[in-house]
CHARMM-style PDB file with segment names, atoms N, HN, CA, C and O in Angstrom:
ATOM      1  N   UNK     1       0.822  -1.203   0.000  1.00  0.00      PROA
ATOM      2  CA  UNK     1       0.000   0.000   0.000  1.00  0.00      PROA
ATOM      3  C   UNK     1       0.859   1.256   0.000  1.00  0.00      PROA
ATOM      4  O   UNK     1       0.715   2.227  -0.743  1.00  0.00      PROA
ATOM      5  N   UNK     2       1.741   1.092   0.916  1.00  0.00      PROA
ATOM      6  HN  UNK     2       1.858   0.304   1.520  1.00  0.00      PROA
ATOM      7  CA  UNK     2       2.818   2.505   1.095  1.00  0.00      PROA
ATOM      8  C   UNK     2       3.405   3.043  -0.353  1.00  0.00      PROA
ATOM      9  O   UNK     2       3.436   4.196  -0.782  1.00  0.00      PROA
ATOM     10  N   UNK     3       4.029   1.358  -1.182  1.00  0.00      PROA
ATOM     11  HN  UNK     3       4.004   0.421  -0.833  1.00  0.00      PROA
ATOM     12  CA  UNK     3       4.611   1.827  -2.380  1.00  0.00      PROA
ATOM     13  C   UNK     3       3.793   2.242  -3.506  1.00  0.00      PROA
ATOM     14  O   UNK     3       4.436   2.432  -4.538  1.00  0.00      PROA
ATOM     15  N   UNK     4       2.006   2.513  -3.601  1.00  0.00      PROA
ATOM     16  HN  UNK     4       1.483   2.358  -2.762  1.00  0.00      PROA
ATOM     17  CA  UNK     4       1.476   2.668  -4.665  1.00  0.00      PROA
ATOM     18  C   UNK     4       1.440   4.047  -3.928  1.00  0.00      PROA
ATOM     19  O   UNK     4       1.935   4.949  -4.602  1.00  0.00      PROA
ATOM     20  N   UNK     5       0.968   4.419  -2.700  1.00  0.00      PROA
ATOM     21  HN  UNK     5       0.566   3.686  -2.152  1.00  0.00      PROA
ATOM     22  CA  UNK     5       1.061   6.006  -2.215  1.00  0.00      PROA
ATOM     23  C   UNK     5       2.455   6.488  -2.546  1.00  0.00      PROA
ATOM     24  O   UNK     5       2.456   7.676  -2.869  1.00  0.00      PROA
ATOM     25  N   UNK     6       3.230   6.110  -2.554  1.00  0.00      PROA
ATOM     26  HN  UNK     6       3.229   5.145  -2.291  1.00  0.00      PROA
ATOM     27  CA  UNK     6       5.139   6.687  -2.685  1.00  0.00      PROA
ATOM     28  C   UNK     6       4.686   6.929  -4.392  1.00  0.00      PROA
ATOM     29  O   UNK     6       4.740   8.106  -4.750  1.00  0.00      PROA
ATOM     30  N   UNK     7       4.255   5.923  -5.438  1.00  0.00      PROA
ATOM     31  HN  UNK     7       4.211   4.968  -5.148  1.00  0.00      PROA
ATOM     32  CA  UNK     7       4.264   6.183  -6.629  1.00  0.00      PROA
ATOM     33  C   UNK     7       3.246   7.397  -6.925  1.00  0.00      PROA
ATOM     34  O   UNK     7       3.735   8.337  -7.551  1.00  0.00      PROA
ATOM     35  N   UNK     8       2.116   7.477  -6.614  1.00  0.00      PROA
ATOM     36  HN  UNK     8       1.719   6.713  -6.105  1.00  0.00      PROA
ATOM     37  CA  UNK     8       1.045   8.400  -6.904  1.00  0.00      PROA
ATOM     38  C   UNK     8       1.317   9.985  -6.266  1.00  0.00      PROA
ATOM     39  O   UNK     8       0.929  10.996  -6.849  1.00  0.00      PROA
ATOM     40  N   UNK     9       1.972   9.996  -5.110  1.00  0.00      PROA
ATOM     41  HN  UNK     9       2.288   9.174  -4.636  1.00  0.00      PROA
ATOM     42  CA  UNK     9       2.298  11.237  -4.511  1.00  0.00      PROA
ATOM     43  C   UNK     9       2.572  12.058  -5.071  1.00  0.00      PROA
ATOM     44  O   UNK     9       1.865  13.061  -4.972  1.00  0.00      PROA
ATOM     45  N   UNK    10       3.301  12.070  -5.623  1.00  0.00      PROA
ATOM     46  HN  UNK    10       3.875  11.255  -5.703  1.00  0.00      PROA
ATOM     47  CA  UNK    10       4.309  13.410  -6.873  1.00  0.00      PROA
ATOM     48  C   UNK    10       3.451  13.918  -7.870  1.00  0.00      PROA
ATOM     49  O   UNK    10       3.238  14.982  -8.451  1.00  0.00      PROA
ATOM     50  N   UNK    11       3.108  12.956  -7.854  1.00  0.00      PROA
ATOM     51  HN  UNK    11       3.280  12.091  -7.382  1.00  0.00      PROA
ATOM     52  CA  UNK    11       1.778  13.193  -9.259  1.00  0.00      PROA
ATOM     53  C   UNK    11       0.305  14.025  -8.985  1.00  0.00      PROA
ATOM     54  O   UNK    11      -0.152  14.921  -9.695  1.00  0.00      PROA
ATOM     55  N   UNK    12      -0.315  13.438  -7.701  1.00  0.00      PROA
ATOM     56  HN  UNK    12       0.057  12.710  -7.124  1.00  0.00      PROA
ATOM     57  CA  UNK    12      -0.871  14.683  -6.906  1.00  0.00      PROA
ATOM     58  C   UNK    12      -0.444  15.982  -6.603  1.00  0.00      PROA
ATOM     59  O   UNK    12      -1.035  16.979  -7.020  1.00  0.00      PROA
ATOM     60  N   UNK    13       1.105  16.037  -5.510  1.00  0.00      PROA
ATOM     61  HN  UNK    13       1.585  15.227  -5.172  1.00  0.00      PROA
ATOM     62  CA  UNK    13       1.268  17.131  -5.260  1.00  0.00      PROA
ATOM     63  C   UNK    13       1.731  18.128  -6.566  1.00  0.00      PROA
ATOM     64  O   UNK    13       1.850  19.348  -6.460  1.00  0.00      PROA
ATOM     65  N   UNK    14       1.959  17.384  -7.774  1.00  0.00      PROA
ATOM     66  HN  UNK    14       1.863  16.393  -7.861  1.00  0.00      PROA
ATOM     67  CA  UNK    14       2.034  18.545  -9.393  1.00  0.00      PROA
ATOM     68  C   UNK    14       0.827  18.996  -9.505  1.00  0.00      PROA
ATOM     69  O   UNK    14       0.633  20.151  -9.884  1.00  0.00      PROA
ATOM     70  N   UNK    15      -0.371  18.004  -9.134  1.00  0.00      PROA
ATOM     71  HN  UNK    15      -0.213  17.066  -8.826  1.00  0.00      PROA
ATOM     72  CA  UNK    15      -2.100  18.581  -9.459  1.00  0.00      PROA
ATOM     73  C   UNK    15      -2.391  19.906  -8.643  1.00  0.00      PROA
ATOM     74  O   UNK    15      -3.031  20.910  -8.954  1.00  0.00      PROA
ATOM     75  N   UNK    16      -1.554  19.491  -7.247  1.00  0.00      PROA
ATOM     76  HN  UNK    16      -1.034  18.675  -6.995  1.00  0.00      PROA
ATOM     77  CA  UNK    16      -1.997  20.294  -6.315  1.00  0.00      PROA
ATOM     78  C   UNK    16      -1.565  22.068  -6.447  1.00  0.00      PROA
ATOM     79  O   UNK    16      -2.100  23.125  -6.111  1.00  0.00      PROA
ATOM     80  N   UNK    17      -0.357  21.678  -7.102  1.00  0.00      PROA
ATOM     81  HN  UNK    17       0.077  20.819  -7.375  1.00  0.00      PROA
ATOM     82  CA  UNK    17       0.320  22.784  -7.685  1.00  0.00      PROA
ATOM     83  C   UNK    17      -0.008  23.612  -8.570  1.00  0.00      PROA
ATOM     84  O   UNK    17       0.066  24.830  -8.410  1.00  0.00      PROA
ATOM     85  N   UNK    18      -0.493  22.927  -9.824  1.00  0.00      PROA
ATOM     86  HN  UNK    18      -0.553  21.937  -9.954  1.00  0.00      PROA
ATOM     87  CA  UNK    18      -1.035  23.262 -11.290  1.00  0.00      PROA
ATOM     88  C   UNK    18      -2.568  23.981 -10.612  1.00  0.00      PROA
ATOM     89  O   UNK    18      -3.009  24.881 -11.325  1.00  0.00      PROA
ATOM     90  N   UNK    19      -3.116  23.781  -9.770  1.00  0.00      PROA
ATOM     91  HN  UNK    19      -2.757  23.049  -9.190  1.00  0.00      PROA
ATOM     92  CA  UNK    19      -4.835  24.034  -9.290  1.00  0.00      PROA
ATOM     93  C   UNK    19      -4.420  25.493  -8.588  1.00  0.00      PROA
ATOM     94  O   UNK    19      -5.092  26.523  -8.632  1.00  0.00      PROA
ATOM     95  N   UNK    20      -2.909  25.269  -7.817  1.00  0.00      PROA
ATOM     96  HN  UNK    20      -2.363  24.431  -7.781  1.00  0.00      PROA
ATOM     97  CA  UNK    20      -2.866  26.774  -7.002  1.00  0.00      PROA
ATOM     98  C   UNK    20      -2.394  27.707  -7.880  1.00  0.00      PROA
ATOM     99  O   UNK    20      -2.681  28.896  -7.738  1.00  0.00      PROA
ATOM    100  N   UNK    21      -1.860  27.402  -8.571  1.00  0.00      PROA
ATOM    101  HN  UNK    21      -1.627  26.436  -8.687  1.00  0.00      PROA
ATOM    102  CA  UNK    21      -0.968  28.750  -9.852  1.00  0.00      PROA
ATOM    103  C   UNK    21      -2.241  28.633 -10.676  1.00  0.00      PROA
ATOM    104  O   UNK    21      -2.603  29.792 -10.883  1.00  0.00      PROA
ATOM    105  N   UNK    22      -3.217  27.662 -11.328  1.00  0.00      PROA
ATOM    106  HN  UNK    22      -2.923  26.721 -11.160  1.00  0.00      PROA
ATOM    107  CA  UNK    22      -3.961  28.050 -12.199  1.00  0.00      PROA
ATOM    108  C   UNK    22      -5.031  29.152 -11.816  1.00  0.00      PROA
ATOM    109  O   UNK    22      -5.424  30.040 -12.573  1.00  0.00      PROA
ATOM    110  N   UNK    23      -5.483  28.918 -10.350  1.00  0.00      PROA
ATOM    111  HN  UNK    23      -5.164  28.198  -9.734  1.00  0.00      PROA
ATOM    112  CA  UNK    23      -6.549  29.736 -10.212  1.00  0.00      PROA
ATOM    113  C   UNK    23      -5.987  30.918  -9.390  1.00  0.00      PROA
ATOM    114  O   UNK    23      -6.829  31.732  -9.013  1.00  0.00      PROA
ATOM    115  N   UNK    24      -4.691  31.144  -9.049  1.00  0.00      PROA
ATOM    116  HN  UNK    24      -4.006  30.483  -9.355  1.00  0.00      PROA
ATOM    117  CA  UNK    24      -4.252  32.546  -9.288  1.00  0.00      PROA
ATOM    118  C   UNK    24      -4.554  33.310 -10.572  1.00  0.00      PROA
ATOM    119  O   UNK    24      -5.006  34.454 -10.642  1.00  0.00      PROA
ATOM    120  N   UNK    25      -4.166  32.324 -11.788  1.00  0.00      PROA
ATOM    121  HN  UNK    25      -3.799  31.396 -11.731  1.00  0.00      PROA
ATOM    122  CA  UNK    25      -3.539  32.844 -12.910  1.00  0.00      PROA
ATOM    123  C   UNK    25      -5.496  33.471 -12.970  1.00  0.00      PROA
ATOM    124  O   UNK    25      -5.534  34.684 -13.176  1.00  0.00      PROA
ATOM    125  N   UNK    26      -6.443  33.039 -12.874  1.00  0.00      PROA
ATOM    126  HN  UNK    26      -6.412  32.053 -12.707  1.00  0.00      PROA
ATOM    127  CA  UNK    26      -7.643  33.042 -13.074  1.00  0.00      PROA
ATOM    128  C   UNK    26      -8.064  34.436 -12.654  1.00  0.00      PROA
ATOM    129  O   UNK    26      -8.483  35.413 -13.276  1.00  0.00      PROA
ATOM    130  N   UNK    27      -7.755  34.134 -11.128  1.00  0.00      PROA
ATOM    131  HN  UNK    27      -7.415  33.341 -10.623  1.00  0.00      PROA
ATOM    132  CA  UNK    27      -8.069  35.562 -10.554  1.00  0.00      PROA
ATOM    133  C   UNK    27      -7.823  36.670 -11.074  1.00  0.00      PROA
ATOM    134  O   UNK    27      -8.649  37.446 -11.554  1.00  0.00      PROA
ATOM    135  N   UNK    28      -6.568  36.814 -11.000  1.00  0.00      PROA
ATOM    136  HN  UNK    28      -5.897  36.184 -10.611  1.00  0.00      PROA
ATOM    137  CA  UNK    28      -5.531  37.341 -11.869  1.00  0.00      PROA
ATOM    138  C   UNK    28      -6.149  38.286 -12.988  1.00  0.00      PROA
ATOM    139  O   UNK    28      -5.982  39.502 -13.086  1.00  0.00      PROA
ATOM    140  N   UNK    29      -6.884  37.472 -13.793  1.00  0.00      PROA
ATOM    141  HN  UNK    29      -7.019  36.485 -13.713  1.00  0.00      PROA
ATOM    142  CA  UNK    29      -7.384  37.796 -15.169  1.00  0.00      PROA
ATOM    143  C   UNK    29      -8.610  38.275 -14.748  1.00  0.00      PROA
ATOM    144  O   UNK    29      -9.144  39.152 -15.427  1.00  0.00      PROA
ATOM    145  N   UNK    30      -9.251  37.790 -13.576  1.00  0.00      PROA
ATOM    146  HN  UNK    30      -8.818  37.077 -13.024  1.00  0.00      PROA
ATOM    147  CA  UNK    30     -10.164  38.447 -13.824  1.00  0.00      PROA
ATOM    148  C   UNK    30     -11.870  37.450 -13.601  1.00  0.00      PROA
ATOM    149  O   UNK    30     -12.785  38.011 -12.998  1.00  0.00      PROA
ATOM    150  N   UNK    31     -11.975  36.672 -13.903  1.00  0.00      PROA
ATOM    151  HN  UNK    31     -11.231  36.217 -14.393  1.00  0.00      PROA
ATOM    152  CA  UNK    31     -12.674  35.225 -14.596  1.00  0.00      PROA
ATOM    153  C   UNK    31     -13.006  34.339 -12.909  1.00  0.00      PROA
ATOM    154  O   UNK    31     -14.135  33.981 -12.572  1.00  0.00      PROA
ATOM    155  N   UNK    32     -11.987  34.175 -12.220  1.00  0.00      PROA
ATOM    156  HN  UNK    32     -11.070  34.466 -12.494  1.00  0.00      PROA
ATOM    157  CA  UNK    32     -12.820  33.225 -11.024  1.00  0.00      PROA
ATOM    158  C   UNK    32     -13.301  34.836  -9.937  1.00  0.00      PROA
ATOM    159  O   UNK    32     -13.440  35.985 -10.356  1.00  0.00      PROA
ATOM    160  N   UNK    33     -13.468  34.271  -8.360  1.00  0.00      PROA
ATOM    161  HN  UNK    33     -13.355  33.338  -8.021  1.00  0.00      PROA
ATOM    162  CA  UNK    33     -13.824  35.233  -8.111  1.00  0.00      PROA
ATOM    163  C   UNK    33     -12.596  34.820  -7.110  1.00  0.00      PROA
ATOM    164  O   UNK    33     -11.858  33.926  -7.523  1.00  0.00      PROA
ATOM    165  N   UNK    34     -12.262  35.497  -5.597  1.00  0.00      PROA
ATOM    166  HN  UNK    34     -12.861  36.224  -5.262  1.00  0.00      PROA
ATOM    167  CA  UNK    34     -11.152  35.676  -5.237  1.00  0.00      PROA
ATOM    168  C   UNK    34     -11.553  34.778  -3.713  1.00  0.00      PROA
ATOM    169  O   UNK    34     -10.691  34.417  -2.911  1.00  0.00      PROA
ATOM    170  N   UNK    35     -13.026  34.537  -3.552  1.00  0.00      PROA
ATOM    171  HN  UNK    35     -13.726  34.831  -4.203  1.00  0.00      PROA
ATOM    172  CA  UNK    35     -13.225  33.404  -2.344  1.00  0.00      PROA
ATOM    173  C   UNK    35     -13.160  32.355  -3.184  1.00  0.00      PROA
ATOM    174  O   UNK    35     -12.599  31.327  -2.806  1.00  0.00      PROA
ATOM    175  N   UNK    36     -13.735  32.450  -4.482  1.00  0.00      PROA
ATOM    176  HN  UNK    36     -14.190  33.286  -4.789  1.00  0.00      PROA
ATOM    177  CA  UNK    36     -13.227  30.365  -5.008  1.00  0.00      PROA
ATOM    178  C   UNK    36     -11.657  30.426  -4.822  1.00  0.00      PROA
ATOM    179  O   UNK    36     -11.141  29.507  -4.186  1.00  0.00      PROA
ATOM    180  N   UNK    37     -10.672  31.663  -5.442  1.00  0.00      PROA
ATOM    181  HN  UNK    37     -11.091  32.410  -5.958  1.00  0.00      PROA
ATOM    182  CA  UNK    37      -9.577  31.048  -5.381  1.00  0.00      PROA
ATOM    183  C   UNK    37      -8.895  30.634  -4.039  1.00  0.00      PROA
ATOM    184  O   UNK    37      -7.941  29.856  -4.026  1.00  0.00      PROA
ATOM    185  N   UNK    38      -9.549  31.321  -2.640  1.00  0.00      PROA
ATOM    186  HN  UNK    38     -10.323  31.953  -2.650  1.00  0.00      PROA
ATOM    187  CA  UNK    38      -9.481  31.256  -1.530  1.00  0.00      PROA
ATOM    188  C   UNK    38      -9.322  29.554  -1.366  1.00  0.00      PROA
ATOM    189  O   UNK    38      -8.297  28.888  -1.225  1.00  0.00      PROA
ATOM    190  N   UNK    39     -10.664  29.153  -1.437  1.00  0.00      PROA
ATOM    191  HN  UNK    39     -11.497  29.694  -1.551  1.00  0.00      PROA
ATOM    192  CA  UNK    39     -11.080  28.005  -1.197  1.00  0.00      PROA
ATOM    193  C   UNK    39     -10.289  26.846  -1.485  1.00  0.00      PROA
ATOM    194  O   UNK    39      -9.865  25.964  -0.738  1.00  0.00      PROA
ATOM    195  N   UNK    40     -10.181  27.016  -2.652  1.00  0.00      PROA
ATOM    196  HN  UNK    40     -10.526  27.732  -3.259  1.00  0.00      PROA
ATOM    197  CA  UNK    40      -9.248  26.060  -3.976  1.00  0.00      PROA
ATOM    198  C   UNK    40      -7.893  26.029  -3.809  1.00  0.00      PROA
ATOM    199  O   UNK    40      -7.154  25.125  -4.199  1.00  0.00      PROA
ATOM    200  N   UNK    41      -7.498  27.242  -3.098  1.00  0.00      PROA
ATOM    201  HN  UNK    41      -8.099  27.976  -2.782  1.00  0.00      PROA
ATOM    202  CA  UNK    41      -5.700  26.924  -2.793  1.00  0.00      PROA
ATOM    203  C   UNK    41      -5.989  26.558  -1.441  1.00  0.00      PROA
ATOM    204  O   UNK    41      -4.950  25.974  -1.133  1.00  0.00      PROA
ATOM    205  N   UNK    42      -7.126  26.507   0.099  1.00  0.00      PROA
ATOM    206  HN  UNK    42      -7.970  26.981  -0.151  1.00  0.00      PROA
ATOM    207  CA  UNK    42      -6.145  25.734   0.303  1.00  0.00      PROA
ATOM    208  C   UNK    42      -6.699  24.357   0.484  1.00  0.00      PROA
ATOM    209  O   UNK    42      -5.950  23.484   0.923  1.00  0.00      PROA
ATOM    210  N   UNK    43      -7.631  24.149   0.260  1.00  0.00      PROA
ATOM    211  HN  UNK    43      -8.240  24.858  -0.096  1.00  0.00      PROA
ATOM    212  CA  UNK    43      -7.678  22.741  -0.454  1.00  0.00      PROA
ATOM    213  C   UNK    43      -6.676  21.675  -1.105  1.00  0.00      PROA
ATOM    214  O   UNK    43      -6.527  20.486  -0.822  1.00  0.00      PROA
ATOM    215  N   UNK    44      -6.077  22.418  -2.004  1.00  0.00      PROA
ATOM    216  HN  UNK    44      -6.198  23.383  -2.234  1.00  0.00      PROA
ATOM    217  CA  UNK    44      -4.857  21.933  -2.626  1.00  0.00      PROA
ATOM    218  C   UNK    44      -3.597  22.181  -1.801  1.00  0.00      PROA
ATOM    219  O   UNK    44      -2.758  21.285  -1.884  1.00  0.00      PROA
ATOM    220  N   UNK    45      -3.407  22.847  -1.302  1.00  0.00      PROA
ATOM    221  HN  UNK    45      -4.088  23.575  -1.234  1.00  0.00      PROA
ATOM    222  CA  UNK    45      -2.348  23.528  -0.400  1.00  0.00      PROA
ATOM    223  C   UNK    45      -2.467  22.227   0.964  1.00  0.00      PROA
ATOM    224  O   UNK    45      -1.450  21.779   1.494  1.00  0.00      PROA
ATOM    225  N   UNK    46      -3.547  21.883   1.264  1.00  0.00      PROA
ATOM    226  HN  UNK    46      -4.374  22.247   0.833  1.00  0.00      PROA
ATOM    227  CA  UNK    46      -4.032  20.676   2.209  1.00  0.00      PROA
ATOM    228  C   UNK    46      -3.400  19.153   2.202  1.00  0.00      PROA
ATOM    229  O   UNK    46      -2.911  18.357   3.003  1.00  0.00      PROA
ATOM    230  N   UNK    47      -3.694  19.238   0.882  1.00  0.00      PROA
ATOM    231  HN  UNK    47      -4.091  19.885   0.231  1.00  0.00      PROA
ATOM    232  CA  UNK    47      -3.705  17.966   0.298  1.00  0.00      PROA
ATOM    233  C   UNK    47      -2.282  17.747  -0.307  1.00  0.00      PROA
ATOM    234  O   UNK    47      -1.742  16.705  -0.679  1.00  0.00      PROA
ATOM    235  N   UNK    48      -1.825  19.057  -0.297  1.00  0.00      PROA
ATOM    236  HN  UNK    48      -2.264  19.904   0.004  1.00  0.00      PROA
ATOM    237  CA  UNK    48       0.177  18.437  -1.133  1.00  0.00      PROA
ATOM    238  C   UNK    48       0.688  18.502   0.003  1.00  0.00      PROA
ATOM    239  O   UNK    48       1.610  17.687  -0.027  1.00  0.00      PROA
ATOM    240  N   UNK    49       0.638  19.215   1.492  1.00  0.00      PROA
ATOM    241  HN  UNK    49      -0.111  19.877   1.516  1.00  0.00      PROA
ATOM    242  CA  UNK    49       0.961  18.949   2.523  1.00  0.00      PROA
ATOM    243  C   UNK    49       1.040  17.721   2.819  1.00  0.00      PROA
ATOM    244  O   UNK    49       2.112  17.233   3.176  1.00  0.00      PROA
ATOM    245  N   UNK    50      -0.422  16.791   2.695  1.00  0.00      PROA
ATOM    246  HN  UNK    50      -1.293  17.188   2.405  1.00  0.00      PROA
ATOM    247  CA  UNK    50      -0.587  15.430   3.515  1.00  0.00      PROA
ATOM    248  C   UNK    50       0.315  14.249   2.639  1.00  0.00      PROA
ATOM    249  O   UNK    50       0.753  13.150   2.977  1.00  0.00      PROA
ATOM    250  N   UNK    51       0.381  15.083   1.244  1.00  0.00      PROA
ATOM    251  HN  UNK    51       0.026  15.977   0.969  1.00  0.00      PROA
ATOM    252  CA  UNK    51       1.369  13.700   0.143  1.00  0.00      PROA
ATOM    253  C   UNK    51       2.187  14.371  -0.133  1.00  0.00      PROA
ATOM    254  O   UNK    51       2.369  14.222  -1.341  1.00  0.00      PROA
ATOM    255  N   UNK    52       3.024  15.260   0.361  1.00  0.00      PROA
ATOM    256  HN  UNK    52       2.876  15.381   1.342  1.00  0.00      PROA
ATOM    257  CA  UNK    52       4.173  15.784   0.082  1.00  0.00      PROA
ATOM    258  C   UNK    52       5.423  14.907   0.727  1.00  0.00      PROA
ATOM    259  O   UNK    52       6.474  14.614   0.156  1.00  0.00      PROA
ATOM    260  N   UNK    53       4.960  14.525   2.263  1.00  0.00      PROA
ATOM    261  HN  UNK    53       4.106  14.763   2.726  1.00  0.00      PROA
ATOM    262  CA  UNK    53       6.281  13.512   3.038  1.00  0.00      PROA
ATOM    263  C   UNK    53       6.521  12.478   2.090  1.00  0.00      PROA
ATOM    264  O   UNK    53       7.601  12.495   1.500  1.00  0.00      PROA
ATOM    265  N   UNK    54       5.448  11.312   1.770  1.00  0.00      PROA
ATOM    266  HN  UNK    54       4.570  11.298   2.249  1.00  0.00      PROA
ATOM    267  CA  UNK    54       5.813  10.404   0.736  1.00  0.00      PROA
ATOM    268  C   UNK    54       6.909  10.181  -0.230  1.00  0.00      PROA
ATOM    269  O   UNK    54       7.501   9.122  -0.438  1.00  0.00      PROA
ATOM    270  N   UNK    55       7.139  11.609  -0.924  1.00  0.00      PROA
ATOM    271  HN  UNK    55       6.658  12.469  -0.755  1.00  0.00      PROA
ATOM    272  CA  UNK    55       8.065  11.753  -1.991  1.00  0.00      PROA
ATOM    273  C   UNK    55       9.177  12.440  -1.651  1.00  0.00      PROA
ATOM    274  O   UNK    55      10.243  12.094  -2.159  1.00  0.00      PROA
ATOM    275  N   UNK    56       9.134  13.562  -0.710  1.00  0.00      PROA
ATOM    276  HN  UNK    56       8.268  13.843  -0.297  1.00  0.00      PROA
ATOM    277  CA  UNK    56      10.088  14.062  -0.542  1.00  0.00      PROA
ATOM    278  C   UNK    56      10.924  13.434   0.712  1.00  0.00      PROA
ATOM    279  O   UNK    56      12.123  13.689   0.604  1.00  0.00      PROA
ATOM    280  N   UNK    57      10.649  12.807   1.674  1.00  0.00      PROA
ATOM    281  HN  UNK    57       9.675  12.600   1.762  1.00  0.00      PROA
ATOM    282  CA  UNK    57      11.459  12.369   2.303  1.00  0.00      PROA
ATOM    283  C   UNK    57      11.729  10.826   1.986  1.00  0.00      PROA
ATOM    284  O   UNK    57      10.821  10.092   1.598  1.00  0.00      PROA
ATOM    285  N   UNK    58      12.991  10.403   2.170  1.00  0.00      PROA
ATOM    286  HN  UNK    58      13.729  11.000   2.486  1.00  0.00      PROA
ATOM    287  CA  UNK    58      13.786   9.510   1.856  1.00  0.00      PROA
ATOM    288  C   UNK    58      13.827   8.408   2.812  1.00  0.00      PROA
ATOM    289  O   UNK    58      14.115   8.777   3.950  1.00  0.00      PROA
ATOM    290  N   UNK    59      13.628   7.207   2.672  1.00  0.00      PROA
ATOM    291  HN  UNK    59      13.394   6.907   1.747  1.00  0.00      PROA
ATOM    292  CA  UNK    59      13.801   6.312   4.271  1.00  0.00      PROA
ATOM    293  C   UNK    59      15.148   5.842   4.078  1.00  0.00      PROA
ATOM    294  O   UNK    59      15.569   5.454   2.989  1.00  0.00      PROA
ATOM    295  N   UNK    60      15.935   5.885   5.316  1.00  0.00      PROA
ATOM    296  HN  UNK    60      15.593   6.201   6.201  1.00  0.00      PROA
ATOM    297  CA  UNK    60      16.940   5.478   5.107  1.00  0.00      PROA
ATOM    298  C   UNK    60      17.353   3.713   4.714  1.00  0.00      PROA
ATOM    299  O   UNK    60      16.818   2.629   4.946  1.00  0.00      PROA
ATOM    300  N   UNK    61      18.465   4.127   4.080  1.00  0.00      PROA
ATOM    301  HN  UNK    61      18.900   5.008   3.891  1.00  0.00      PROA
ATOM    302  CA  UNK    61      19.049   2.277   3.345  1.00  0.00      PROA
ATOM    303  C   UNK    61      20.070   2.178   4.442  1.00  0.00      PROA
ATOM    304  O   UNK    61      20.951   2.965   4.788  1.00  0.00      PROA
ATOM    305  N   UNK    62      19.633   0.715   5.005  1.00  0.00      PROA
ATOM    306  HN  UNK    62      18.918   0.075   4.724  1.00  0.00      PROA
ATOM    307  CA  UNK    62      21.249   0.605   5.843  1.00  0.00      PROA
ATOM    308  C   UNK    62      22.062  -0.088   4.697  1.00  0.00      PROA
ATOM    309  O   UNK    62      21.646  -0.852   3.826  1.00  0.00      PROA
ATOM    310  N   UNK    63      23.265   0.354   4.914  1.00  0.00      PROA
ATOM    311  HN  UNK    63      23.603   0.975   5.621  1.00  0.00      PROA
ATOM    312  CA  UNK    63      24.463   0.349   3.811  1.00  0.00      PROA
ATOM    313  C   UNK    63      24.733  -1.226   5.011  1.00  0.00      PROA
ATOM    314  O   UNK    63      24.641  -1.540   6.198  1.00  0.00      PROA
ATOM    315  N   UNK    64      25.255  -2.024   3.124  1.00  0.00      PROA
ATOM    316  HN  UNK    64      25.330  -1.769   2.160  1.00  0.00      PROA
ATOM    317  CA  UNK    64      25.525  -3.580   3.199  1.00  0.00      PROA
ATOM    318  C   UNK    64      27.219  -3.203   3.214  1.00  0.00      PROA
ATOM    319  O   UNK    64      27.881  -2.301   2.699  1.00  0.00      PROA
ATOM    320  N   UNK    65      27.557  -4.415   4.103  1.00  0.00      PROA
ATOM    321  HN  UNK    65      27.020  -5.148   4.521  1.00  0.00      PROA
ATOM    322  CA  UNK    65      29.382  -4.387   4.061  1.00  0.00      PROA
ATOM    323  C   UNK    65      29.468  -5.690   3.720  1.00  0.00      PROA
ATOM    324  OT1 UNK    65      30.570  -6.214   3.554  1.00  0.00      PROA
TER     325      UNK     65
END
């Protein structure tokens, strides 16, 4: 189970990423309103937090002699 969460993680926290810069980029322009983008980053901001350890931290290898 751990190693299909270790594989899928990265791949979320890019979604999670692509959702917070997109609906800046939105606001931005003009087009969402500025409580959806509220909402929506941190939603995403939530969720790359909780699958961010997965990928970015490393478990250690004990080194073979």
């Amino acid at each position: 189970m751990i190693n299909i969460i270790r594989k899928i993680a990265p791949w979320i926290s890019i979604i999670c990423l692509v959702v917070i810069i997109g609906y800046s980029i939105l606001v931005f322009r003009g087009v969402q309103s500025k409580e959806t983008y509220i909402m929506w980053t941190n939603i995403a901001t939530v969720v790359w937090f909780v699958f961010s350890p997965f990928w970015l931290i490393k478990g250690n290898k004990k080194e073979q002699a």
